[in-house]
C-alpha positions as CSV (number, residue, x, y, z in Angstrom):
1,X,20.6,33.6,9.8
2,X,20.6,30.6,12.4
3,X,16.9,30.1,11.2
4,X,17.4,29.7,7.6
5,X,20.7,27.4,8.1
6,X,18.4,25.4,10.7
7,X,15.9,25.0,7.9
8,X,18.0,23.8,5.2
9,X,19.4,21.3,7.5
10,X,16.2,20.0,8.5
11,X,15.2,19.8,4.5
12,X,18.4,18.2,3.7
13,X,17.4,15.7,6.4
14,X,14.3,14.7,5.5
15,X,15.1,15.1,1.8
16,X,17.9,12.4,2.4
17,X,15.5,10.3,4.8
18,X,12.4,10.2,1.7
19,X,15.3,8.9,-0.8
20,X,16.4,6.4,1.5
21,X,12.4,5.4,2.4
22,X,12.1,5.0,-1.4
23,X,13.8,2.0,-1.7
24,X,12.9,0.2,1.6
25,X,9.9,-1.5,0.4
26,X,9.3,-4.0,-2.4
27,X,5.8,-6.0,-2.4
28,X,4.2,-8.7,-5.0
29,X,0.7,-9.8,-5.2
30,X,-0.5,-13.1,-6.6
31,X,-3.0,-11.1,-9.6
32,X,-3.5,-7.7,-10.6
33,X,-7.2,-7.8,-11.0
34,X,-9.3,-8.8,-7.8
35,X,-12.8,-9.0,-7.4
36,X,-14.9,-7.0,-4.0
37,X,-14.9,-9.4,-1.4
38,X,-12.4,-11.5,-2.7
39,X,-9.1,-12.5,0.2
40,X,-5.6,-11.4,-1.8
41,X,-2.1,-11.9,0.0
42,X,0.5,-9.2,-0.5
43,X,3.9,-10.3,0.6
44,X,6.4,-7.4,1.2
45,X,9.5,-7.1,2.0
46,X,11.9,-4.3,3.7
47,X,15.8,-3.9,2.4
48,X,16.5,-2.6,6.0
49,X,15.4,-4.3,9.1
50,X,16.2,-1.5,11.7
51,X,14.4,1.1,9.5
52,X,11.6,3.3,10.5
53,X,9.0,3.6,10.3
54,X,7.5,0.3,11.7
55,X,4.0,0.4,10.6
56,X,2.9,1.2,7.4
57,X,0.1,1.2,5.2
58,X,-1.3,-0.5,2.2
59,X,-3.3,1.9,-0.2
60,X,-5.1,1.9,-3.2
61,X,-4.3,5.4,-4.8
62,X,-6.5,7.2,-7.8
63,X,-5.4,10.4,-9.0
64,X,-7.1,11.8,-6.0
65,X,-7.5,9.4,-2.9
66,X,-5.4,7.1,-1.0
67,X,-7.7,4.0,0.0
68,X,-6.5,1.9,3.1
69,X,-6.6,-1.1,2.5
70,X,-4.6,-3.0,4.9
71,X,-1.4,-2.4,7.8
72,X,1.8,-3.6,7.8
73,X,2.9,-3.6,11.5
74,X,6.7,-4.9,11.2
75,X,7.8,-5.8,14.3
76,X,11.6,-5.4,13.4
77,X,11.0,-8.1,11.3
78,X,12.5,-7.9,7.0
79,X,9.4,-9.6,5.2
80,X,5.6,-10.7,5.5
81,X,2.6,-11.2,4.4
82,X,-0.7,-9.4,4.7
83,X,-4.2,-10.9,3.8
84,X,-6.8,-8.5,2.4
85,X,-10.1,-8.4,1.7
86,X,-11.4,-5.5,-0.3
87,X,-14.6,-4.3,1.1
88,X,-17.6,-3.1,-1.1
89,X,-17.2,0.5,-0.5
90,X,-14.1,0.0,-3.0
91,X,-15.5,1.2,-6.0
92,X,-14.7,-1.2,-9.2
93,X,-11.7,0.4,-10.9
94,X,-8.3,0.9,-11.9
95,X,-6.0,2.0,-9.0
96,X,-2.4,1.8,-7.7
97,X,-1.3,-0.5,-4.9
98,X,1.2,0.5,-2.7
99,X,2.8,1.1,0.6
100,X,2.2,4.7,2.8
101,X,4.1,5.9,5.3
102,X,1.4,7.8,7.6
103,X,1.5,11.5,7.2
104,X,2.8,10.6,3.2
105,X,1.2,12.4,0.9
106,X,2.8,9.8,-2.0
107,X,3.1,6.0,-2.0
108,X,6.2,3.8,-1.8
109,X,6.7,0.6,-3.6
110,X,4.0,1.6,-5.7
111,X,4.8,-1.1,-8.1
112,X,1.6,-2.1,-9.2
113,X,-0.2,1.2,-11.3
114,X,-2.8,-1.0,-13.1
115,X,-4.3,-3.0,-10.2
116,X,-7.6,-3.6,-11.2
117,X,-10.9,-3.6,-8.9
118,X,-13.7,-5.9,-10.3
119,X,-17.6,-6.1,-8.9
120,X,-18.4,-9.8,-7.6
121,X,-19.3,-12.4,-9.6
122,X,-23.0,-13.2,-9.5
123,X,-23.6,-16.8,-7.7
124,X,-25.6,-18.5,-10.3
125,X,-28.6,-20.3,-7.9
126,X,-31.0,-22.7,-10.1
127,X,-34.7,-22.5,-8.9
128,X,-34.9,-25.6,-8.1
129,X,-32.1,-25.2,-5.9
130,X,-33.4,-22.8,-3.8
C-alpha cells in the first residue's frame, strides 16, 4: 500500500511540475519561413527566473522527429536571444518551432506550428562574371 501511495504522489508531482513548465516559456521569431543556411534570431523569454530546468532546447518537431536546432543555456537569467543557422541536413518543410526540455517527449512554447523550411536561393553568377 506504501508503494502505490508513493506513486501517486510522485505522479501528482510531476503532473503539477509539466503544468507549471507549460507556461514558463514564450519565444518570437522575426519570419516564419527561413531558408537552409540562412542566420534567424529567436528571442525567448521565461515567466520564472528561479525555474528549472536551466538549459533547454530549441527543436523543429514533425509528426515524428524533434530536430535540434539550437540551446538555450539560461544562466538564471528571464530573457535572450539565440542565433540559428539551419544546417542542410534540415530537409525543406513544414515543421513546429519550439522549446524541449531534455528527456521531453513534447515541446513547450510551441507557438509557431507552421514554420516553414525553404532550400537556398540559387546565386545568380553571369558568365562573364566568373
Amino acid at each position: 500500500m506504501f508503494s502505490s501511495k508513493y506513486i501517486f504522489a510522485t505522479l501528482l508531482f510531476v503532473v503539477l511540475n509539466v503544468g507549471a513548465a507549460l507556461a514558463q516559456f514564450t519565444m518570437s521569431v522575426p519570419s516564419l519561413t527561413v531558408e537552409i543556411g540562412q542566420e534567424f534570431t529567436v528571442s525567448w523569454t521565461s515567466s520564472n527566473d528561479c525555474s528549472e530546468p536551466q538549459d533547454v532546447d530549441i527543436c523543429l518537431n514533425t509528426d515524428t522527429v524533434f530536430i535540434p536546432v539550437g540551446s538555450i543555456s539560461r544562466n538564471n537569467t528571464i530573457s535572450g536571444t539565440v542565433d540559428i543557422t539551419l544546417n542542410s541536413t534540415i530537409p525543406p518543410d513544414t515543421y513546429t518551432l519550439g522549446i524541449r526540455f531534455p528527456g521531453c517527449s513534447f515541446l513547450l512554447a510551441q507557438e509557431f506550428d507552421d514554420f516553414v523550411v525553404v532550400s537556398p536561393t540559387p546565386l545568380n553568377i553571369c558568365p562573364q562574371d566568373l
